[in-house]
C-alpha positions in Angstrom: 133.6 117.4 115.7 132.5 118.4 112.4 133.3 121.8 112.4 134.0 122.1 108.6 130.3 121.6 107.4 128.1 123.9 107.0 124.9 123.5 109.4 121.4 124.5 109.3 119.2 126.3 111.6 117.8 123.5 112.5 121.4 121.6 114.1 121.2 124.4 116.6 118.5 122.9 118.3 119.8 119.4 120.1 118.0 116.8 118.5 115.6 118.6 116.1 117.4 117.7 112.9 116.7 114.1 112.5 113.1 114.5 114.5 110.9 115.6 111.4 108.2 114.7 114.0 109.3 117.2 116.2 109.9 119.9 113.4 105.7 119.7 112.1 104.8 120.0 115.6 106.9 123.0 116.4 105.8 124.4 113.0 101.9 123.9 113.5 101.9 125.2 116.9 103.9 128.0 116.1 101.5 129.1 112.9 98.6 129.1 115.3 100.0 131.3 118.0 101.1 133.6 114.5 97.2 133.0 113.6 96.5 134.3 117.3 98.4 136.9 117.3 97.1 138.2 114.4 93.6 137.7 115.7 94.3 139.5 118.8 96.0 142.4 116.9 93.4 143.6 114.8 91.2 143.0 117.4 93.2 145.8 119.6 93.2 147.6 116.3 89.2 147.5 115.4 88.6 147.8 119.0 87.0 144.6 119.3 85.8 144.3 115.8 87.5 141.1 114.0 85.7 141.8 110.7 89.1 142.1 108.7 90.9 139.4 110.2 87.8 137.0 108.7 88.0 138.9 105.6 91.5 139.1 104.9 93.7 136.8 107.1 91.5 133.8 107.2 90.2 133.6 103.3 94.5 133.1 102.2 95.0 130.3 104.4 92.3 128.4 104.8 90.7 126.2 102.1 87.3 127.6 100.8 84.9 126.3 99.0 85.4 125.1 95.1 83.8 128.3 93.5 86.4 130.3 95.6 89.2 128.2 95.3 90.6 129.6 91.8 91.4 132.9 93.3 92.7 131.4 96.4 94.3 128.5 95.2 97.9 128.2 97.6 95.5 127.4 100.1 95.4 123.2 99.4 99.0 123.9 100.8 98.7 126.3 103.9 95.3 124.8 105.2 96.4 121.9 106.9 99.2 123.6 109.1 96.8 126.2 110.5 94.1 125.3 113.2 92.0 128.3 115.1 89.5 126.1 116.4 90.9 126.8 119.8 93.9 125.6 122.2 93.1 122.4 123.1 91.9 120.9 119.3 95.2 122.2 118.4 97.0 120.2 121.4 95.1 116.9 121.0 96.0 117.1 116.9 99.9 117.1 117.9 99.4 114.3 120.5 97.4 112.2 117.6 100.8 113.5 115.3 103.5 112.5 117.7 101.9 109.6 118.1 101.7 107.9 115.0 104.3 110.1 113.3 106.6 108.5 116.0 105.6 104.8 114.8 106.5 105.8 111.1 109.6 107.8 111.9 111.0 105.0 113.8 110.3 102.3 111.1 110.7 104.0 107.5 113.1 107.3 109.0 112.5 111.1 109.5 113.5 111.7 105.9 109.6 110.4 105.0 107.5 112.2 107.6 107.0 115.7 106.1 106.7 115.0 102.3 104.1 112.0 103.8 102.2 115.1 105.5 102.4 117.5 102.7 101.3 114.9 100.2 98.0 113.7 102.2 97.5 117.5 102.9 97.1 118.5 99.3 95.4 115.3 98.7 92.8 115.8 101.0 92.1 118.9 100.0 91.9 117.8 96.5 89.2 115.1 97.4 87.5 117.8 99.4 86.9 120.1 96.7 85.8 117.3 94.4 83.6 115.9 96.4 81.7 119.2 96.1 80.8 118.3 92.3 78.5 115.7 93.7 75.0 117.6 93.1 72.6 117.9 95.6 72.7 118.0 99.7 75.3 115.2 98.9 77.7 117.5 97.9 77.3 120.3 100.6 80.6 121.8 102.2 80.4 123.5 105.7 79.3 127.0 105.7 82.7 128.4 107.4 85.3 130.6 106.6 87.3 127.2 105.2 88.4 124.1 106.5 91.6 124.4 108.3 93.7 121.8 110.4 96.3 119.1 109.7 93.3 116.1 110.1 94.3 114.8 106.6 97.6 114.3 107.6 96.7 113.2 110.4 94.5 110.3 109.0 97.9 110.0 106.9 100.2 108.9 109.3 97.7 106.6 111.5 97.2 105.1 107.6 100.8 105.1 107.3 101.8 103.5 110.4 98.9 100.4 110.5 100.5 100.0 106.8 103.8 99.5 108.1 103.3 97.3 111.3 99.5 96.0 111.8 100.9 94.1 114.8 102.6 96.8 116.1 101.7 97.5 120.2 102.2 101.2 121.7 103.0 101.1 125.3 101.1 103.9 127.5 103.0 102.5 131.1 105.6 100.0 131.1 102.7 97.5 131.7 99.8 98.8 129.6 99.9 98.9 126.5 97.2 98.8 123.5 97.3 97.6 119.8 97.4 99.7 117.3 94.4 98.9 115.3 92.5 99.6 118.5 94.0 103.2 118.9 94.0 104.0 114.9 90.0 102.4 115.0 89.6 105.0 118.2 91.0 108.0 116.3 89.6 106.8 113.0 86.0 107.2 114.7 86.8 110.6 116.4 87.7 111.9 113.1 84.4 111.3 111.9 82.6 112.7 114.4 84.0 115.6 113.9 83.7 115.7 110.4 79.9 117.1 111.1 79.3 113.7 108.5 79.7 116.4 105.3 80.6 114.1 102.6 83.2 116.5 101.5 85.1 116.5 104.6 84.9 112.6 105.2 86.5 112.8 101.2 89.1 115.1 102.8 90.1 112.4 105.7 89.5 109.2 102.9 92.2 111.0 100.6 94.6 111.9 103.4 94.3 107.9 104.4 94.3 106.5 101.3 97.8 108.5 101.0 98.9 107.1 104.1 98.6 103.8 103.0 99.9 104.3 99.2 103.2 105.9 100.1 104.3 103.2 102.5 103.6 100.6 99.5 105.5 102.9 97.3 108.1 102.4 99.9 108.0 98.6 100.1 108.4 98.4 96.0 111.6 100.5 96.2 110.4 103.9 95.1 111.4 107.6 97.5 108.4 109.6 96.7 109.6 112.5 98.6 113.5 113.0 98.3 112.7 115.2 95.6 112.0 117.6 98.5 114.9 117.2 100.0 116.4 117.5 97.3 115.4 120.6 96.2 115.7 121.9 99.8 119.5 121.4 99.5 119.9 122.5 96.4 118.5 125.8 97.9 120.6 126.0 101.0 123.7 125.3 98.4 122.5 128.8 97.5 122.1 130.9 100.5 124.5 128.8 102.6 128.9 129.7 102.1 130.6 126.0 101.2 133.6 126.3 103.5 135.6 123.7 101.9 135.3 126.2 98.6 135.8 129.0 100.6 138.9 127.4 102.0 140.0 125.9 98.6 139.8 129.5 97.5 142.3 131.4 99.8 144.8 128.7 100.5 145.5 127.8 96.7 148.9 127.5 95.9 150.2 130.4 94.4 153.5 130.7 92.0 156.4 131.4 93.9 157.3 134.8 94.8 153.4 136.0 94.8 153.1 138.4 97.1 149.5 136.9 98.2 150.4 133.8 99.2 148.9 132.2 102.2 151.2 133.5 105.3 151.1 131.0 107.7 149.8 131.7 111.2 148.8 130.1 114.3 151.6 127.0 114.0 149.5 126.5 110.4 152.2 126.2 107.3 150.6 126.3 103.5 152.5 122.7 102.9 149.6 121.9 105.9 147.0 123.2 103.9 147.7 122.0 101.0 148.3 118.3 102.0 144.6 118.4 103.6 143.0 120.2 100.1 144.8 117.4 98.3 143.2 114.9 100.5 139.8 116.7 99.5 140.6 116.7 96.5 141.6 112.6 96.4 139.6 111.5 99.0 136.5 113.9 99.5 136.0 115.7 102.8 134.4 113.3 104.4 138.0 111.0 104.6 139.6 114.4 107.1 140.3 113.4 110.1 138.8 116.2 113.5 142.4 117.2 113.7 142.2 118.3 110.0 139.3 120.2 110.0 139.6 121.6 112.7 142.7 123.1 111.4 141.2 124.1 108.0 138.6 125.6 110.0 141.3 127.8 112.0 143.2 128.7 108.8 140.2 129.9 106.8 139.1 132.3 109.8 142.4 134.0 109.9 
């Protein structure tokens, strides 16, 4: 048992750390139930009059149109993780998510799922705003609040997993099953249906696709476009997160004899103990410690 590392919030929850699947789910239904709440509240507030919530909730996280979109620029980020457009929309994105996010996590890893959605996400919206330069009815956006909901990632991952296995089958019962091309060309034609067939937001779903597809052959030629993420996401849990192997390196050094703070032993725990497993560290690395050994550097640093 790995006692000695340090764990995230996210170990806590059996089988949530290696499913980044699972994790945008969670994290998309749980900002719009926030985004309901929020609704409802001011509407209890106003007394039934949600003015402010369209003018001051909505505007910073969903995508407006390109003359607004200097002074409300963060929201190429937020959009696609927010979806008001009732319960069941919301519902039928994450089944369309699992579903192809599944195929991709399987066959590239979990490590590539969210920087795949947050890349076709700002992609999208990128290709959405641009599309608005087009002059005339051509370039026309939808006359809403702002586009909102995770369809460019969406498009992403069906992209992402027809790139990786065009022969691939996904089995509804044990004995029906449906090829993939059929269910992406399905979803593929939903999508633009419900695009309203504005050419900015069939840009939006062409740019989340077209990133769907370019990441996995990034992939293929060798290249991690997204463990800069990770990267940086460690490198700020290193931060806000005590290292108990420095923690434990720091109150059981060996001290000159006769110190008077020297490491008493307790517990059946001697300091030549300790300092035989910091040595190992220090040789080896942590990861050579047997469970017995950090489990008893874990007991000596809580005493």
């Amino acid at each position: 048992m790995n006692t000695g590392r340090r764990r995230s919030a996210l170990s806590y929850i059996p089988g949530l750390t290696n499913n980044a699947v699972l994790q945008l789910i969670m994290f998309c239904a749980g900002a719009f139930v926030t985004l309901g709440i929020c609704w409802a509240v001011i509407e209890i507030v106003d007394r039934g009059d949600a003015a402010n919530f369209y003018q001051y909730i909505l505007p910073n996280i969903a995508l407006p149109h390109l003359a607004a979109f200097g002074a409300h620029w963060w929201t190429i980020f937020t959009y696609g993780f927010f979806s008001f457009n009732g319960f069941f929309e919301m519902l039928s994105n994450m089944l369309w998510l699992y579903m192809f996010g599944n195929i991709v996590q399987m066959l590239v890893g979990h490590r590539q799922v969210i920087p795949l959605f947050i890349y076709s996400v700002v992609a999208g919206g990128l290709f959405y705003l641009l599309a608005q330069l087009v002059p005339g009815a051509f370039g026309e956006a939808p006359r809403v609040n702002g586009i909102m909901g995770p369809r460019a990632g969406l498009i992403a991952m069906a992209a992402a997993a027809v790139t990786i296995a065009p022969d691939y089958r996904i089995y509804f019962t044990e004995t029906f099953r449906v090829h993939i091309m059929v269910v992406a060309g399905i979803f593929a034609f939903l999508m633009i249906m419900s695009s309203g067939f504005y050419f900015p937001v069939f840009m939006m779903l062409a740019g989340g696709g077209l990133v769907g597809f370019a990441y996995i052959k990034m992939l293929k030629a060798g290249y991690r476009p997204g463990e800069w993420m990770y990267g940086m996401s460690k490198k700020v849990e290193n931060l806000v997160t005590p290292d108990p192997i420095k923690i434990a390196q720091r109150k059981f050094q060996s001290n000159p004899s006769g110190n008077s703070n020297r490491y008493t032993p307790k517990s059946g725990i001697t300091q030549k103990r300790i300092d035989d497993i910091l040595d190992k560290i220090n040789q080896k690395g942590y990861n050579s410690l047997s469970s017995e050994e950090k489990e008893t550097l874990l007991r000596a640093g809580k005493e």
